[in-house]
Residue, then its C-alpha position, 0 to 999 in steps of 0.5 A: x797708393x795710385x797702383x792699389x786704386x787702379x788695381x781695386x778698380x780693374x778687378x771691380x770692372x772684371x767681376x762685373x763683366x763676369x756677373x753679366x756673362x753669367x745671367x747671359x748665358x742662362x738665356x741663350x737658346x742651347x740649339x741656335x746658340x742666340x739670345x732669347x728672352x729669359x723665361x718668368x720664374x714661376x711664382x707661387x701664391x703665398x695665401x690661400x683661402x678655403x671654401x668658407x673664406x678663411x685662409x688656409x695652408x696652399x695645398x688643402x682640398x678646397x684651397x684656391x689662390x687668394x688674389 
């Protein structure tokens, strides 16, 4: 029983210092090999408005970012 619990929490410990390797290496600078700040996922409007005001599908002549 103690061997078991030992072993579920060894194997918790290593899969959580895998994940954080993980989103740490995507912000490294691949020509000076350091660390730099994680770029902002770019996002994009989820409505749009057309010219009169209506919403309208993102993409459409006219159409602008609702805010």
């Amino acid at each position: 029983m103690r061997q078991g619990l030992i072993l579920s929490v060894v194997a918790a410990l290593s899969l959580a210092l895998a994940a954080g390797n993980v989103s740490a290496t995507s912000c490294k600078d691949p020509k000076t090999g350091k660390f730099i700040k994680c770029p902002a996922p770019a996002t994009k409007p989820t409505k749009c408005r057309s010219a009169d005001g209506k919403f309208a599908k993102c993409g459409t002549p006219g159409a602008k970012p609702a805010s």
